[in-house]
C-alpha positions as CSV (number, residue, x, y, z in Angstrom):
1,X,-66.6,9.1,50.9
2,X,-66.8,8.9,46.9
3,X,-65.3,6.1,44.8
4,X,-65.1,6.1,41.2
5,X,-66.5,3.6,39.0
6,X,-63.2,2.0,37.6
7,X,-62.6,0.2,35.1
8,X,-59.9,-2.6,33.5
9,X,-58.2,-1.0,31.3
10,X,-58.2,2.8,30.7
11,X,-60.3,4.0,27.4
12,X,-58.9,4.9,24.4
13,X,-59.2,9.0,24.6
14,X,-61.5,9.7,21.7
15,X,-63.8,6.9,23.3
16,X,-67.4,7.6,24.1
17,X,-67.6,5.9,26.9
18,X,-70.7,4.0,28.3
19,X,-71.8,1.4,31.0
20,X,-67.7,-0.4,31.6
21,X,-68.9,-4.2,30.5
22,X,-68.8,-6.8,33.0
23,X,-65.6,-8.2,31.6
24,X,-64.3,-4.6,31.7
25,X,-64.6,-4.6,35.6
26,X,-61.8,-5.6,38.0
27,X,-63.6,-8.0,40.7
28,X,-61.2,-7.4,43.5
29,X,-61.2,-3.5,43.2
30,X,-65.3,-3.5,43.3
31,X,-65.0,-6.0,46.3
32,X,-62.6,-3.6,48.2
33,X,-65.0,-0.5,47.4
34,X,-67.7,-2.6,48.1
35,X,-65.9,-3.4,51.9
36,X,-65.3,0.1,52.6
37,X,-68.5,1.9,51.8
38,X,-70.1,0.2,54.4
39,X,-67.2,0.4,57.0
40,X,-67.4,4.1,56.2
41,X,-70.8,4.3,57.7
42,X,-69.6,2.8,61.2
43,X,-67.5,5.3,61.4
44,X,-69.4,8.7,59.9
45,X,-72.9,7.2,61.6
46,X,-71.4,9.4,64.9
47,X,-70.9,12.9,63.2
48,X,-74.6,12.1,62.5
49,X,-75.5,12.0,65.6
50,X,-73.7,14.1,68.2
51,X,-71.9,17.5,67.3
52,X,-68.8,17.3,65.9
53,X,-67.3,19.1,68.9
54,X,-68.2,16.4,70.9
55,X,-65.2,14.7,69.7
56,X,-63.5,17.3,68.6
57,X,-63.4,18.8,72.5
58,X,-60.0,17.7,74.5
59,X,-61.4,16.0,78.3
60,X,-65.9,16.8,77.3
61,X,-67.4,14.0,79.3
62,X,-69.7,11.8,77.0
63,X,-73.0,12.6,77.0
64,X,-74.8,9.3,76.3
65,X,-74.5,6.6,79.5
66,X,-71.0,4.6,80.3
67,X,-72.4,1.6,80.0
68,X,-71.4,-2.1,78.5
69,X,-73.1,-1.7,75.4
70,X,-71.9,2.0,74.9
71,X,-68.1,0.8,75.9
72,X,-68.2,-2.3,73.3
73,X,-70.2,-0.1,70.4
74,X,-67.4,2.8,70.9
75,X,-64.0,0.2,71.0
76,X,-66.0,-1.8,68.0
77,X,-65.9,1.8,66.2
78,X,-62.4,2.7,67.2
79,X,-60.7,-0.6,66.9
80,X,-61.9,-1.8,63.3
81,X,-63.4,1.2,61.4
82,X,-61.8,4.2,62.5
83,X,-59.7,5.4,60.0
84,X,-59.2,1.6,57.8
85,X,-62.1,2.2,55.4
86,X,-61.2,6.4,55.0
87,X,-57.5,5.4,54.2
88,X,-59.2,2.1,51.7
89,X,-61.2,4.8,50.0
90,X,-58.2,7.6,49.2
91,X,-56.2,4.3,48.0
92,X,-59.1,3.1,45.7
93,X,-59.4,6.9,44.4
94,X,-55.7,6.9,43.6
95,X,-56.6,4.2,41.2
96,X,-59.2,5.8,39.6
97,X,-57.1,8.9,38.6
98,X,-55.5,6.3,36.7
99,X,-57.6,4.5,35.2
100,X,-60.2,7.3,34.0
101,X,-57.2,9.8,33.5
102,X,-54.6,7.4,31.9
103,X,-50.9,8.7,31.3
104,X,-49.9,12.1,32.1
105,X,-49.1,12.7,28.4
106,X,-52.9,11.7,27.4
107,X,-54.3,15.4,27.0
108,X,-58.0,14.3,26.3
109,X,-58.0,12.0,28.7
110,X,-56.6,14.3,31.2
111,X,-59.7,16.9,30.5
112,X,-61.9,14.2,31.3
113,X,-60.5,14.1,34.4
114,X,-60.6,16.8,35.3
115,X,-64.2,17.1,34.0
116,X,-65.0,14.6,36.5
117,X,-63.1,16.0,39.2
118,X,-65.3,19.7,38.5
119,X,-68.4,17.4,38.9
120,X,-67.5,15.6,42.2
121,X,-66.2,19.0,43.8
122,X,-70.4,20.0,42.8
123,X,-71.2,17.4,44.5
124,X,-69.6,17.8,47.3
125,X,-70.4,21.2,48.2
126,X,-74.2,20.2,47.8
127,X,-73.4,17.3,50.0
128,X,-71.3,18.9,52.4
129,X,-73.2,22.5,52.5
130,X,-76.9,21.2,52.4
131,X,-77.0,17.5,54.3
132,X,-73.9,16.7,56.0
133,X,-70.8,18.2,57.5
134,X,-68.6,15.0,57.3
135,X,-68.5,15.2,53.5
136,X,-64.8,14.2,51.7
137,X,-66.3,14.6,48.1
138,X,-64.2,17.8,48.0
139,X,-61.5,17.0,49.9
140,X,-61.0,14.1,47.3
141,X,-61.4,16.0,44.3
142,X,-58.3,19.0,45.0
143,X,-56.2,16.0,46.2
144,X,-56.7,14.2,42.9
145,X,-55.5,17.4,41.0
146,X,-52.6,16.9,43.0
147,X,-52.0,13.0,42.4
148,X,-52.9,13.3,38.7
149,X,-50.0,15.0,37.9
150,X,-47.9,11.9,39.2
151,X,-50.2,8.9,38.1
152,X,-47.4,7.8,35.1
153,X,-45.1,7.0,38.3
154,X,-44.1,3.7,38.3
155,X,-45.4,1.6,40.7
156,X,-42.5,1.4,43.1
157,X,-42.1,5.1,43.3
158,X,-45.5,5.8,43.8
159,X,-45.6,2.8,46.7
160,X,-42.3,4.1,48.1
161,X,-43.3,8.0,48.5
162,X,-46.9,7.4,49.3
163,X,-45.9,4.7,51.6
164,X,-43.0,6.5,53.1
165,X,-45.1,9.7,53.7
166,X,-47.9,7.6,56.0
167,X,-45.0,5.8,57.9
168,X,-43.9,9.2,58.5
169,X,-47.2,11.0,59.8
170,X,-48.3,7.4,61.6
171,X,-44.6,7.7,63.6
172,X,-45.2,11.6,64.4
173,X,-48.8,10.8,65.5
174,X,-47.1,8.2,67.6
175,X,-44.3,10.2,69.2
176,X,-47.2,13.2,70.0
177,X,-49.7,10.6,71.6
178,X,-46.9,9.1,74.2
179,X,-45.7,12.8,74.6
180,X,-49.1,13.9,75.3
181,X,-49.4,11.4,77.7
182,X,-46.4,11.7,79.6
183,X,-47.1,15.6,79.7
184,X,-50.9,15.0,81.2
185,X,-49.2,11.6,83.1
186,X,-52.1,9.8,82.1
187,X,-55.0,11.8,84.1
188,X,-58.4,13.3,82.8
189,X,-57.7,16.3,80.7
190,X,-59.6,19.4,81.4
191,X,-62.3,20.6,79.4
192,X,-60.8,23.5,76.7
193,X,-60.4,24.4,73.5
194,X,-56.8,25.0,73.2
195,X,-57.5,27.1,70.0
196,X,-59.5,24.0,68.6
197,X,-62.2,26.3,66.6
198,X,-64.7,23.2,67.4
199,X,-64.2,22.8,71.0
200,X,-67.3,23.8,73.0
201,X,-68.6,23.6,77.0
202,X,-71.0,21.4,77.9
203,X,-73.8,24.1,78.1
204,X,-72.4,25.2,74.5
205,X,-72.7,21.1,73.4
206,X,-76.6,21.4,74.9
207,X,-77.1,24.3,72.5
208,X,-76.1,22.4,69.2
209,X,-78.2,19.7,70.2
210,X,-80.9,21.8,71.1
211,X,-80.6,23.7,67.7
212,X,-80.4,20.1,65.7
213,X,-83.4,18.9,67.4
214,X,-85.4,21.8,66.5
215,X,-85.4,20.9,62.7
216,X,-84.7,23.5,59.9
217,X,-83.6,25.5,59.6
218,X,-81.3,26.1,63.0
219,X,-79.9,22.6,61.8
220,X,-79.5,23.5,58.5
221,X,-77.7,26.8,59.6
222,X,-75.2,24.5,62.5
223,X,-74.2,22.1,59.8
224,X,-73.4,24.3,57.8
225,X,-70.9,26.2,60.2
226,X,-69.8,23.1,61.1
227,X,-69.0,21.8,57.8
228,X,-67.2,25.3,56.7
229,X,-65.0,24.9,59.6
230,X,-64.0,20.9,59.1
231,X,-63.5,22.2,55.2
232,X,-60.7,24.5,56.6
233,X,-59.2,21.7,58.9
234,X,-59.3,19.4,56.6
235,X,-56.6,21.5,54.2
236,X,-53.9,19.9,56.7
237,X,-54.9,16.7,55.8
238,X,-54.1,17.2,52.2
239,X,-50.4,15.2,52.8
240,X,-52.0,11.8,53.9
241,X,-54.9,12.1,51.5
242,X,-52.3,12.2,48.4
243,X,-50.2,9.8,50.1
244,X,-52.9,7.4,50.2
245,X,-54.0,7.9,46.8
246,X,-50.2,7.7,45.9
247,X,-49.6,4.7,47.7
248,X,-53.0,3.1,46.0
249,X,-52.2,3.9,42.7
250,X,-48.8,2.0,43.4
251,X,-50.5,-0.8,45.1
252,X,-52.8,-1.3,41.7
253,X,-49.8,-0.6,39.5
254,X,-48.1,-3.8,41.1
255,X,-50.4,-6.4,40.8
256,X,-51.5,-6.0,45.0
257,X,-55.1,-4.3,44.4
258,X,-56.0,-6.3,41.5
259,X,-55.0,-10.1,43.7
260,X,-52.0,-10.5,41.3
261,X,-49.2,-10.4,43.9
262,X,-47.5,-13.9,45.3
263,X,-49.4,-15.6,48.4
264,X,-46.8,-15.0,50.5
265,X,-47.3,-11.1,50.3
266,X,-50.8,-10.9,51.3
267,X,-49.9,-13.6,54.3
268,X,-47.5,-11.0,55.6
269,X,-49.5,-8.0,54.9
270,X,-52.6,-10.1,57.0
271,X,-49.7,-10.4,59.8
272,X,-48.7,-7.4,60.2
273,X,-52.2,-6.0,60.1
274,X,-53.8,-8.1,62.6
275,X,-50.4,-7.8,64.6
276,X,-51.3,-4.0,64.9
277,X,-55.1,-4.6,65.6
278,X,-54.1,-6.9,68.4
279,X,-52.2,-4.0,70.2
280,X,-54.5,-1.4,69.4
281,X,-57.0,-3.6,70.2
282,X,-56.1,-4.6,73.9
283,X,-55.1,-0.8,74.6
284,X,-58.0,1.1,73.0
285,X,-60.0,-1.8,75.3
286,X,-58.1,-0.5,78.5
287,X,-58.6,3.3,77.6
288,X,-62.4,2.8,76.9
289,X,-63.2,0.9,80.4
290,X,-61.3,4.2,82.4
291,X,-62.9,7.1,83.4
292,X,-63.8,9.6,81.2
293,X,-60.4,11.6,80.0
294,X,-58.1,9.4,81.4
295,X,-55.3,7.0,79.3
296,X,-53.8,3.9,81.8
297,X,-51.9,2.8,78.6
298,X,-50.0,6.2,79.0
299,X,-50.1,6.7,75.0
300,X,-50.4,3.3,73.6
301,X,-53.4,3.0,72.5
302,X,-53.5,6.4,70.7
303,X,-49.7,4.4,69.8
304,X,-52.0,2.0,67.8
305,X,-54.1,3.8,66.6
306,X,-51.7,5.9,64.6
307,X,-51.0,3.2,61.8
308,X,-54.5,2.3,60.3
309,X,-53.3,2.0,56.7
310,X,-51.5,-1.4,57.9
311,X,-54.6,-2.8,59.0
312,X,-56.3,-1.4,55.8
313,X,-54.0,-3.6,53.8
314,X,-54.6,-6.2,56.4
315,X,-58.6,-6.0,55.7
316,X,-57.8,-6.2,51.6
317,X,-55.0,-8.9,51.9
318,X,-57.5,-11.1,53.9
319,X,-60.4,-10.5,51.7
320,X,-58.1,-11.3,48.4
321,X,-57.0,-14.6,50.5
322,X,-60.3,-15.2,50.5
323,X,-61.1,-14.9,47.2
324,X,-58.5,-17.0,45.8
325,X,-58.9,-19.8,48.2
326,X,-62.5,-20.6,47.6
327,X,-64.5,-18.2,49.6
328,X,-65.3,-15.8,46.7
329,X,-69.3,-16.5,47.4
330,X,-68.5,-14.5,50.5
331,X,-66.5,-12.0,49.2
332,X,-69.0,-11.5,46.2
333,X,-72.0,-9.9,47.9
334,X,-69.7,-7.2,48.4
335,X,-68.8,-6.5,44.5
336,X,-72.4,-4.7,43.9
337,X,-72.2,-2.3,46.5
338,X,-68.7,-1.4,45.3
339,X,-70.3,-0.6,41.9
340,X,-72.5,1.6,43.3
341,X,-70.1,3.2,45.7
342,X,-71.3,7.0,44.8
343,X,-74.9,6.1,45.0
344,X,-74.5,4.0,48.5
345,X,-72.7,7.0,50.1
346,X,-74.5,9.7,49.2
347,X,-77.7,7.4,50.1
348,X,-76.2,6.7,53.9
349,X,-76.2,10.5,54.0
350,X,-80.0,10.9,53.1
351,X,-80.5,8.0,55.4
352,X,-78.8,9.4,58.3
353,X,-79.9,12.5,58.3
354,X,-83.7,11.8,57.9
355,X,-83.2,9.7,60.9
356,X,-81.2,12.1,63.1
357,X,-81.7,16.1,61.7
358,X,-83.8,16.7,58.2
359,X,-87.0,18.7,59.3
360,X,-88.9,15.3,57.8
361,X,-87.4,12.8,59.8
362,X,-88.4,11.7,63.7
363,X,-85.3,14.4,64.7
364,X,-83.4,11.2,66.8
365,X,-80.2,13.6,67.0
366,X,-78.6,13.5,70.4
367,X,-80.4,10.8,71.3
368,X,-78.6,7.8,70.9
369,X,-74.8,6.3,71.9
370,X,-72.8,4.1,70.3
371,X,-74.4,1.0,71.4
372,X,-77.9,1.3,70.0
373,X,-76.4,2.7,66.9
374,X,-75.0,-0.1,65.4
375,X,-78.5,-1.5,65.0
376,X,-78.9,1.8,62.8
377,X,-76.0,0.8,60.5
378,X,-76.7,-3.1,60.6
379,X,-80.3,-1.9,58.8
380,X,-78.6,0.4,56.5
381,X,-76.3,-2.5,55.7
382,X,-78.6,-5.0,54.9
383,X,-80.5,-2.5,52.9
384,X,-77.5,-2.0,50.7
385,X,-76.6,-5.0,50.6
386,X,-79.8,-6.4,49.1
387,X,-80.7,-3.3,46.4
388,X,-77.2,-2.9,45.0
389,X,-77.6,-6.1,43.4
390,X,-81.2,-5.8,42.7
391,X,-80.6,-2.1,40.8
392,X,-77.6,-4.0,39.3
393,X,-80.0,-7.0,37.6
394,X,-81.6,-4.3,35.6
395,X,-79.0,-1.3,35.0
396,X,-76.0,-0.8,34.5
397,X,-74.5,1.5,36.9
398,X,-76.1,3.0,40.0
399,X,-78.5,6.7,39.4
400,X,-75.4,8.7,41.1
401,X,-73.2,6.9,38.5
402,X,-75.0,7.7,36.2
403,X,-75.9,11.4,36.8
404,X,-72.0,11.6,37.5
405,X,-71.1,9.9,34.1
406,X,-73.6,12.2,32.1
407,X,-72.2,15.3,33.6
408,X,-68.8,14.3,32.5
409,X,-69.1,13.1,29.2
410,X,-71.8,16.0,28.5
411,X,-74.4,13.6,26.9
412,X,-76.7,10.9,28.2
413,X,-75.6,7.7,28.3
414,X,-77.4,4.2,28.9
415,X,-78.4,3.2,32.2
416,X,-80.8,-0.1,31.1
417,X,-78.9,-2.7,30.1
418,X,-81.5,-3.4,27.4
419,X,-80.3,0.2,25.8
420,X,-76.5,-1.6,25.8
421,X,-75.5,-2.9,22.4
């Protein structure tokens, strides 16, 4: 997932924007992105793996073994990365509309936005068509057209509707888990595709990885198929993805994003977020022990599951906490790789799939479960981790940034910081 580079104050609109200064840049909103870009990876590192039917298919035993380490790397996944760092991102792009856009009634500024809007969706076809099928670049970029038109909202409005709209799909997601579960009574479900256009058979699931394994372009040609079709699906995700964004943009408005709201807020927020991890938590640690297909918590763990943006703003209330109560040396390693959000994500993609699928890599797809993955991402982590700031010491934005910024403004613009004046 893309995040923009943001920065303090929106520019004037006859600006010719450059590198944003270091005074420019809002700390807490670079040490959010910086958070979620590498949460993302935990939980994208399986779609580069294992077919996306693999999950996709209702009751397909799992193919790797059911073992400790499997169990724990899987709940890990589920329990603190699924969905948190995708709903951080659409709130931290809401921003950005904002702040690159300005107010509704700012003409120029709104054809730079949607200048850079044109660019990302490039990206993301190139992204999603040619490396990976997980892509949100363009997902992102026709929600934003949406959101832009109500980024001079006031910040209650936009926290009410955005915020209203989750609670709304969270509690439907909810009522269809424990219905599901009362309908199946809590035994395995049978393998089928009940219209899902990526369900497969296990002899079907053999055949993808067969076809990745083999290099290009039988890999090239499944992604692609497979990215076409999660392009489609993902139209009916358009509601929660400008919800987020909504609810983001009202979050920054009000002083939340940017560490400006009372104490007593964030405490709560932290509450009620760990409150929710706790249950889902306990039940999504039940579920993952049974059998393959079958749910002992009758529904409650999927019950959990269905309200990650509260633990989302549990994550950013805690890391804010920290920063204001001494702790910022932790919470500053994360600032860099937030600044180079576009470059880090698109670079776990060309990571990933040199490891797993790219005809030049050692072709691991298939090959590995959850367990021995997380040593994948821990390496990709640390790697990130230690060249943000190193590319950071000498330029000023990361080569995707740049690229990106260049494309928007239609001119070059500095990347050393020697060129800065």
């Amino acid at each position: 997932m893309a995040a923009v580079e943001i920065q303090a104050s929106p520019p004037a609109a006859d600006a010719t924007l450059g590198p944003v200064r270091p005074a420019d840049r809002i700390f807490t909103l670079d040490m959010l992105r910086g958070w979620a870009i590498l949460g993302i990876l935990a939980v994208n590192a399986m779609s580069f793996v294992w077919p996306a039917a693999l999950e996709m298919t209702t009751g397909l035993p799992e193919p790797w073994p059911h073992s400790p380490a499997n169990i724990l790397g899987a709940w890990t996944t589920d329990v603190f990365f699924q969905d948190k760092f995708r709903s951080m991102f659409s709130m931290l792009f809401g921003v950005s509309i904002f702040l690159i856009g300005g107010e509704r009634f700012d003409a120029a500024r709104g054809r730079l936005l949607r200048r850079r809007l044109f660019w990302l969706a490039v990206f993301g076809l190139i992204h999603g068509a040619a490396f990976w099928l997980g892509d949100i670049l363009l997902h992102y970029a026709y929600c934003a057209l949406i959101v832009m038109v109500m980024r001079s909202w006031k910040a209650g409005r936009l926290i009410w509707i955005g915020g209203g709209i989750n609670l709304l799909f969270g509690l439907l997601s909810a009522g269809a888990m424990l219905g599901e579960a009362a309908f199946s009574g809590g035994g395995p479900a049978a393998a089928g595709g009940d219209g899902n256009p990526f369900a497969v058979t296990p002899e079907g699931l053999a055949a993808v990885i067969q076809a990745y394994q083999s290099g290009w372009p039988a890999a090239q040609i499944e992604n692609l198929k497979a990215w076409a079709i999660l392009q489609s699906a993902s139209l009916v995700l358009i509601p929660i993805t400008v919800s987020l964004m909504l609810l983001g943009l009202g979050l920054f408005k009000s002083g939340f994003l940017t560490g400006r709201s009372p104490t007593w807020v964030y405490l709560l927020m932290l509450a009620i977020g760990a409150a929710n991890l706790a249950f889902f938590g306990w039940y999504q640690w039940i579920e993952a022990n049974a059998a393959s297909g079958e749910d002992p918590t009758r529904g409650l763990a999927g019950v959990g599951g269905s309200f990650a943006p509260l633990i989302t703003l549990g994550y950013a209330s805690l890391l804010i906490l920290m920063t204001r109560f001494g702790l910022k040396p932790l919470t500053q390693v994360l600032a860099p790789v937030g600044r180079m959000a576009f470059t880090n994500y698109l670079t776990q993609t060309l990571i990933m799939s040199t490891l797993f699928y790219m005809p030049w890599g050692p072709h691991w797809f298939g090959t590995m479960g959850p367990g021995a993955l997380w040593g994948v991402v821990a390496a990709v982590w640390i790697a990130q981790l230690i060249w943000s700031p190193l590319w950071l010491s000498v330029f000023t934005m990361g080569p995707l940034e740049w690229v990106w910024r260049c494309l928007t403004y239609g001119r070059m613009v500095p990347l050393l910081k020697t060129a800065v004046a």
